[in-house]
Structure formats: C-alpha cells, structure tokens
N, C-alpha and C positions, 0 to 999 in steps of 0.2 A: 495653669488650667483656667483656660474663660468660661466662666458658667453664664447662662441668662439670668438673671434673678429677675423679679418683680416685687416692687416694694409695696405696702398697705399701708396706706397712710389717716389717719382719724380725719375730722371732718378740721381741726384745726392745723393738717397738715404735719402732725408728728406722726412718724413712723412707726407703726408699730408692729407687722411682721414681715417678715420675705417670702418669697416662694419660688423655687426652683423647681425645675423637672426631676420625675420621681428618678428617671435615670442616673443624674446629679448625684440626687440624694444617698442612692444604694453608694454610689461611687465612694462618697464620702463616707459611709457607714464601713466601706469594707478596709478604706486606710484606717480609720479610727480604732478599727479591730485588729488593726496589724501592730499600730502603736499600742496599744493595751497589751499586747501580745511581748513585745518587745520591751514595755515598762515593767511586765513582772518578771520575764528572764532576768532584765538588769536588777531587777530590788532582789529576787534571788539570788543570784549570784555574789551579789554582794552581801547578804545575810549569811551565806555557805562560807564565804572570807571570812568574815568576822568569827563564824565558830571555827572557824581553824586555826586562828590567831589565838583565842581564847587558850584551845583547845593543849597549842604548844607552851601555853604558860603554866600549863597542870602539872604540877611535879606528881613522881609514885609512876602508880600502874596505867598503864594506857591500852585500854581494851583492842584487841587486834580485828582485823576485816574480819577475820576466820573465826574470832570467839565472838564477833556480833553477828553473822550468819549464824552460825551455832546457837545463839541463843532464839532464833525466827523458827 
C-alpha cells in the first residue's frame, strides 16, 4: 500500500508529524479494527484452552453441559 504522506517538520528541521489523506486514514483505522478483532479471538481462545487443560486435571465430579444449562 503507497500512501502520500506529508511530513511537519520544526523550524530546526525535525520531524514532528505526518499527514495523510483522511481516506488513508479510515483505511488504516479499519485494518487496525480487524487486528484487534482477531487478537482477542486468539487471546480467547487460548484462555478457553488453558480452562480445559485445567479443567481435565480436576479429579471427582465434573459438572455436565446439561447440569450447567440446568443450572441458567
């Protein structure tokens, strides 16, 4: 993706912000929201893992689908 930028630069010649087209910008806002999107399915899913691992190390009684709908 080639975007235009235009850079702002101080009067000593450091940079100090960019500017692109607002077009750019949504473009960019809407993959960011795709990754955000897709970083909490992976952190969920792998939190769902770990209680299941857990969950198989519990000896005794293990509460069934049907007795934890039961209990809603």
């Amino acid at each position: 993706m080639k975007i235009a930028l235009q850079y702002v630069n101080d009067v000593n010649g450091n940079t100090q912000a960019v500017q692109l087209p607002v077009s750019e910008w949504e473009k960019i806002l809407n993959k960011l929201k795709k990754y955000e999107q897709a970083l909490k399915l992976k952190s969920d899913l792998k939190e769902a893992f770990e209680q299941v691992e857990a969950l198989k190390q519990i000896k005794g009684h293990k509460q069934t689908l049907k007795e934890f709908i039961n209990e809603l």
